[in-house]
N, C-alpha and C positions, 0 to 999 in steps of 0.2 A: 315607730310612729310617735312615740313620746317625746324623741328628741325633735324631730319634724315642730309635732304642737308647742314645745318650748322655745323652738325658734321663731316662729310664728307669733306667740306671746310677747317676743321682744321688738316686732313690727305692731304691737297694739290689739293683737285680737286675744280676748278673755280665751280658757281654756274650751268654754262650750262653742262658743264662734269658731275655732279654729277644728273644732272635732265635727261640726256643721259643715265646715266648708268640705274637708277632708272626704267628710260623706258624700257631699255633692259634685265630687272629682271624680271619683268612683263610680257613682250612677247616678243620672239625671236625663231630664228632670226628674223630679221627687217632689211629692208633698211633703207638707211639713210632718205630721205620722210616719211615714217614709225614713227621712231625716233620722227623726228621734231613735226609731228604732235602728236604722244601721249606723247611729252613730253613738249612741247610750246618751244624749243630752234628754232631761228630765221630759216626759209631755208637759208638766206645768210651765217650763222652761221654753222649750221648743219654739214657741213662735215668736217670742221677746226675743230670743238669740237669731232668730231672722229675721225678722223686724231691722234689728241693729248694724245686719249684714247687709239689708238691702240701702239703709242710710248710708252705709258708708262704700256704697257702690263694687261690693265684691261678690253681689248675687244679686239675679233679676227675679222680676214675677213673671211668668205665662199664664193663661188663663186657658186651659183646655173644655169645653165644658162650663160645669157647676165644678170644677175641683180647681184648686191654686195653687200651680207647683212651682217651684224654682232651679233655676239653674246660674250655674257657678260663671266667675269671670277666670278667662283660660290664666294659667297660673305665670307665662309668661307676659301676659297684662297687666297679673295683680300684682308682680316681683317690678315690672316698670313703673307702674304708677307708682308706687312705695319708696325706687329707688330716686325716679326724680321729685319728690314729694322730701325725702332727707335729704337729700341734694341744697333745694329752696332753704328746707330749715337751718342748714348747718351755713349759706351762704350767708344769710339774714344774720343769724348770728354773728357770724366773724366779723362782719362790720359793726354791730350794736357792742358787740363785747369790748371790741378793740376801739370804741370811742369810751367803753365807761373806764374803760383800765387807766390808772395813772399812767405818770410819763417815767417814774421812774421804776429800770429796769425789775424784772426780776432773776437775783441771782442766789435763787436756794438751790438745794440740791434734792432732786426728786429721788425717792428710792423706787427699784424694781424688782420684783420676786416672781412673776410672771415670763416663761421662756418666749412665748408668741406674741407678746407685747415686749420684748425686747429686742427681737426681731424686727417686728414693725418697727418700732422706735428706728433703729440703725436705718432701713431701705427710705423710711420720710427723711431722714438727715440724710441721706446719700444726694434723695428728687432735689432734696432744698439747696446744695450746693451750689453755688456762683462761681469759686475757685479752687478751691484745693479742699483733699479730702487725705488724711493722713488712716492711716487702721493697720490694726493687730489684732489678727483674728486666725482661726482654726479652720481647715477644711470643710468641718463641719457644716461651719456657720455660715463659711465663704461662699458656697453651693447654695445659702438660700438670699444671697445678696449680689451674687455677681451680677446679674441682669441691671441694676441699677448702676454699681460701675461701669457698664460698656455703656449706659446711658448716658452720667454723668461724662463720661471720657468726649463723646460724641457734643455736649454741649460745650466740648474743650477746658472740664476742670482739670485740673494736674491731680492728680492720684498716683499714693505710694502705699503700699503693702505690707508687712512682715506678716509671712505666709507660715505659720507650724502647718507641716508636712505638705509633702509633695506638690503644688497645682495643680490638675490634671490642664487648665486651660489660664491663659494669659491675657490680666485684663488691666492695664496699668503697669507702672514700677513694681514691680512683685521681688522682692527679697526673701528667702525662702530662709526661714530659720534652722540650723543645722542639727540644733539638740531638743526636738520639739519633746522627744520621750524623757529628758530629764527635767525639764520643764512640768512636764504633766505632773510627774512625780512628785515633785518640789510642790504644785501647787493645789494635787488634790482634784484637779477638774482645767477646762478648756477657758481660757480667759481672752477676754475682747475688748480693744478700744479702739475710741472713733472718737476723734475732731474732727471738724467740718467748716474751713475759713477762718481758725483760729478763734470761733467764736463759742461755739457748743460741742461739750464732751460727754460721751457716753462712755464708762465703765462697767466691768461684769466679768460674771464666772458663771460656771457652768460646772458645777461640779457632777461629780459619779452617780450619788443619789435621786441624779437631775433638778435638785436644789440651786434655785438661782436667786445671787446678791448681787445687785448691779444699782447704779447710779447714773443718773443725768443732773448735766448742771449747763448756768450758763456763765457759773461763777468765775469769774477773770485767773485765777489760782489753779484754780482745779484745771482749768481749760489748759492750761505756761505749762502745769506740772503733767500732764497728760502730752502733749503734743513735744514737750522733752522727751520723756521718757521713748516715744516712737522714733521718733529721731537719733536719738544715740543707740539705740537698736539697729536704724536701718545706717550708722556708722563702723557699728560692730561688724554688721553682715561686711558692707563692704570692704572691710580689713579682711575677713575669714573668707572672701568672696578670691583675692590676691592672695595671700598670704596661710591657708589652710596647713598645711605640710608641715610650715614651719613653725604654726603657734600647736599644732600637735604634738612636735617636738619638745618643743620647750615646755608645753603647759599639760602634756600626757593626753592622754584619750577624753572628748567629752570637754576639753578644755578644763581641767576638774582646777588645777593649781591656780588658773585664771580667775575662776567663779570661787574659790575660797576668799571672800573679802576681807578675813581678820588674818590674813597671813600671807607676808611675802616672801617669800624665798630669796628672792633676787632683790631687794632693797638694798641698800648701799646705808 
């Protein structure tokens, strides 16, 4: 029930308004006595906190008699009204905001230490794509993004993939990384990037502790050094995709003499 009323909180209803309404879910109608008691808001309280529910249209008055009781608005009335009511505000906005904003770009670099806003983050850069979507991502992560790639595929962006471990399902260019467990190793946690048209790059990890370091940027550098990096990745695959057998041979298990970068063997 507490998280319910803290959710609720974040739609604009005080603490006592939302244990008001809560109670009037439950049983109604109800007087305001009623109220108070099945829902612990003060009697001094009680009828200012309905009062304020019935101004803002989430409980009505009846009059049965000399008594005045109220009942609730059904909760998938109150969660529409709310939703198109943010809808309006956040539309109003985008256009007030995006006329006060200069003209020149911004290209900081945002940090992210939140897994579920990093997430978001990637499936809005997926919607927003027009043509191409480059990523390096984990099974993990893949599983809460695919949907948006068969999206984007459907709008005809070009999407390419370096997939650590297996696919189970195929949604794009999917190059399938070979050594995802030494990787892991090497870096401590699940790492993820995404460019999106060459324009905006998203970085991050994922590490064991479920501590996450990540970045967004729209910075021109960051974006060149990101969308290389995927790229000579998904060149790599394609050589190991041919050629497996033979650079085992030569470069041992794990590709190990490959990935030693301060030492050649085979230099001349």
């Amino acid at each position: 029930m507490e998280i319910i009323i803290s959710k609720l909180a974040e739609l604009g209803l005080s603490g006592y308004e939302a244990k008001a309404y809560l109670s009037l879910l439950r049983e109604n109608p109800a007087t305001a006595y009623e109220v108070g008691k099945s829902s612990g808001v003060p009697t001094s309280k009680v009828y200012e906190v309905l009062k304020r529910l019935v101004e803002k249209g989430i409980i009505s008055i009846i009059d049965e008699g000399r008594t005045r009781q109220y009942v609730p608005i059904e909760p998938e009335e109150f969660l529409n009204k709310h939703r198109n009511m943010i809808k309006t505000v956040i539309d109003s906005l985008e256009n007030e905001l995006s006329n006060i904003k200069g003209k020149k770009e911004l290209l900081y670099i945002w940090n992210i230490t939140e897994y579920d806003y990093l997430v978001d983050k990637v499936r809005r850069m997926i919607e927003s794509a027009k043509k191409t979507i480059l990523i390096s991502i984990w099974k993990e992560e893949f599983a809460l993004i695919e949907d948006r790639i068969r999206d984007a595929l459907k709008r005809k962006v070009k999407v390419a993939v370096v997939h650590f471990g297996p696919p189970e399902l195929k949604a794009g260019q999917i190059y399938h990384h070979p050594i995802e467990d030494t990787i892991y190793q090497e870096k401590g946690g699940r790492g993820i990037v995404i460019v999106v048209d060459s324009k905006e790059v998203l970085m991050g990890t994922v590490f064991r502790n479920n501590k996450i370091e990540g970045a967004w940027s729209r910075n021109r550098g960051s974006v060149t050094l990101a969308e290389d990096y995927i790229k000579h990745d998904i060149y790599i695959m394609k050589i190991v995709r041919r050629f497996d057998k033979t650079l085992k041979k030569r470069f041992g298990d794990r590709y190990a003499k490959l990935r030693d970068i301060f030492k050649d063997e085979e230099a001349i």
